[in-house]
Every structure is written in C-alpha cells, then in structure tokens.
N, C-alpha and C positions, 0 to 999 in steps of 0.2 A: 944630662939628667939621668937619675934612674929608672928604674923602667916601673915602680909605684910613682914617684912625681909626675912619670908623661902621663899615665892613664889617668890620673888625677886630673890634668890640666886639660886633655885632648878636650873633654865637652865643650871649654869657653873657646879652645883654639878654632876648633868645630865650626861652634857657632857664629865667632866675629867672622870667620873666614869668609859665611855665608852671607851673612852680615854686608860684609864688605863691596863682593859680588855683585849683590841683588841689588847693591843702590851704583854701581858703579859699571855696571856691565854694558859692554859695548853696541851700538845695530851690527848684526851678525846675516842679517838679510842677503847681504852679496858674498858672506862667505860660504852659502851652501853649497857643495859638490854640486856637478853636473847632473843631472837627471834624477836627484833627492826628490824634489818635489811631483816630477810627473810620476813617480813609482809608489810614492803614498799617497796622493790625490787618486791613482786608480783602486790602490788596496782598499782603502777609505771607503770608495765609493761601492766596492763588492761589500761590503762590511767587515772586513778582514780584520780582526782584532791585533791591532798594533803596540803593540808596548817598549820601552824603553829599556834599554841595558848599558850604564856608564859606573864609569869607576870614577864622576864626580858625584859630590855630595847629593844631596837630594833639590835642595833652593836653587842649587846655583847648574843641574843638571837640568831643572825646569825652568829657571833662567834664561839660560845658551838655548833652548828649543824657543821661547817668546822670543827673545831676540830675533831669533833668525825664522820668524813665522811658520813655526814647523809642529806649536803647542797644538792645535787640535787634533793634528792626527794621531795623537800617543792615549791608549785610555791610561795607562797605567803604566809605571817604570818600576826598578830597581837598579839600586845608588850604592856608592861607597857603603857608605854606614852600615846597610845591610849583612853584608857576607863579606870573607876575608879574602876572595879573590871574585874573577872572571867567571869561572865554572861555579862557583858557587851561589851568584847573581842572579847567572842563568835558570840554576835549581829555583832557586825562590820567585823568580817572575815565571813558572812554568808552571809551579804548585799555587801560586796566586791565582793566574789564569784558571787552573782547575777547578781549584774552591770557588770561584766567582762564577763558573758555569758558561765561561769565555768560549772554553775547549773540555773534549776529553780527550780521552787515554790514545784515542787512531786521530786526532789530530794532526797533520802535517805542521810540522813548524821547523821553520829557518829561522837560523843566527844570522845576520847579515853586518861584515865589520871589513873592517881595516888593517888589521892588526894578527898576528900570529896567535894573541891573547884569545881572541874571535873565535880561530878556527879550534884550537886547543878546548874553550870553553865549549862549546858546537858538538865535540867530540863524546866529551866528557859526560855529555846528558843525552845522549844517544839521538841528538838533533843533525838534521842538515848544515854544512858551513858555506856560507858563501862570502866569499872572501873579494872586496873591490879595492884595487888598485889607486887608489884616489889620496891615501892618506901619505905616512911616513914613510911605508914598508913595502919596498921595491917588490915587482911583481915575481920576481925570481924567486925572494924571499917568502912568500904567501904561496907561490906551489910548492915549495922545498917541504911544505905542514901539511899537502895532501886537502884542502878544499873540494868539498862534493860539487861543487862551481867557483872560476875565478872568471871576473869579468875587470876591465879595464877602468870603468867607473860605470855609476849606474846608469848611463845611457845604453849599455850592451845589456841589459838586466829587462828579460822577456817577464812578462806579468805569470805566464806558465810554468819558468819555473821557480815560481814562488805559492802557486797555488794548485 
C-alpha cells in the first residue's frame, strides 16, 4: 500500500485490532513474572504512583493488565498510539504525571523493563533504568546497554531501590 492509503486505514486497523483483543483475550493470571505482584502490591501500598509504559495499544494494553490482575495497581499508562517510540512513551507518561500533581521535577523515578528498548528509553529521559531478566533479552544482552540496576527477575528487586 502506499504510505497515504496505510494512514488512511491505520484508525479501523487500530480499532478492530483492539476490538478483537478485548473480546478475545486470554487469563494471563499465571503468566505473570516471578515477584510482579509482591513489588506492586508494596509500591501500592506506600502510595507510590505507578503507571504503565507499553508499546500495546491502549484496550488491549489495559486488557493484558485485567487479565493478568495487575489493573489496579497502574493509575495511569501510555500506549502505542501515543508517541512514535519507547522514549517518547516515557516523555509523555512523565509530563502526565507532572500536570496531574503525581510528582515533581526531584521526583525519583524508575523505568523498569525487560528489554534493551527499556533501558534506552530510561536513558533518554534522564530516568533510572532498571533492566529484569525475565523477558526475551538474555541477561548479557540488558548489561551490554549499561542498566543503573539489572536484577534476574523481580524477586532480586529490593523495594529501596525503587524508592
């Protein structure tokens, strides 16, 4: 196609995608990492303002969290649709935070991912990266990008240092 017919069509592609997803999505319950839950359950419970950072759409990125009972701990994300990459995600769930009176400006805040994308975006916004081993991307591969922490999965992941 050319590249006015795809922008044309992205919105319904978009949309059925999400569409599709939300009536079709799987229990993701037993797919959570190792120590997911105990690490937002204590965040949670500090008041620690938690927000979402995925390069799924927005439905089907608050989907995969219901699924996998992980929706309440997130106040707020940013999704594909938003920003044309990872670091750009992260700009806009940081400037949302701001305006919303989440955090200021000496706020501490972690990226916390899986992916080289993670650590790169982390970088890029003058954030902490903490890089967990749990995902596709060999642990070798996640120091080779310099991580301000790499941990194994989130069962090595001290509440200290994330706050």
């Amino acid at each position: 196609m050319k590249p006015g017919a795809i922008k044309k069509a992205m919105p319904d592609v978009v949309k059925l995608a999400q569409s599709i997803y939300v009536r079709s999505s799987p229990d993701l319950a037993r797919k959570v990492c190792p120590g997911v839950r105990r690490v937002l359950q204590r965040l949670h419970k500090r008041g620690v303002v938690i927000g979402l950072v995925t390069g799924n759409l927005s439905r089907i990125g608050w989907r995969k969290m219901e699924r996998a009972g992980l929706r309440p701990y997130f106040r707020f994300g940013a999704f594909a649709e938003l920003a044309k990459d990872r670091a750009g995600l992260v700009r806009f769930a940081i400037r949302h935070a701001r305006r919303e009176g989440w955090i200021s400006r000496d706020s501490r805040i972690s990226l916390i991912g899986d992916h080289p994308n993670d650590v790169r975006a982390a970088k890029a916004n003058g954030i902490r990266s903490i890089a967990v081993a749990t995902g596709l991307t060999a642990w070798e591969e996640l120091q080779s990008h310099s991580p301000d922490i790499i941990v194994p999965d989130m069962r090595s992941l001290a509440l200290e240092m994330l706050i």
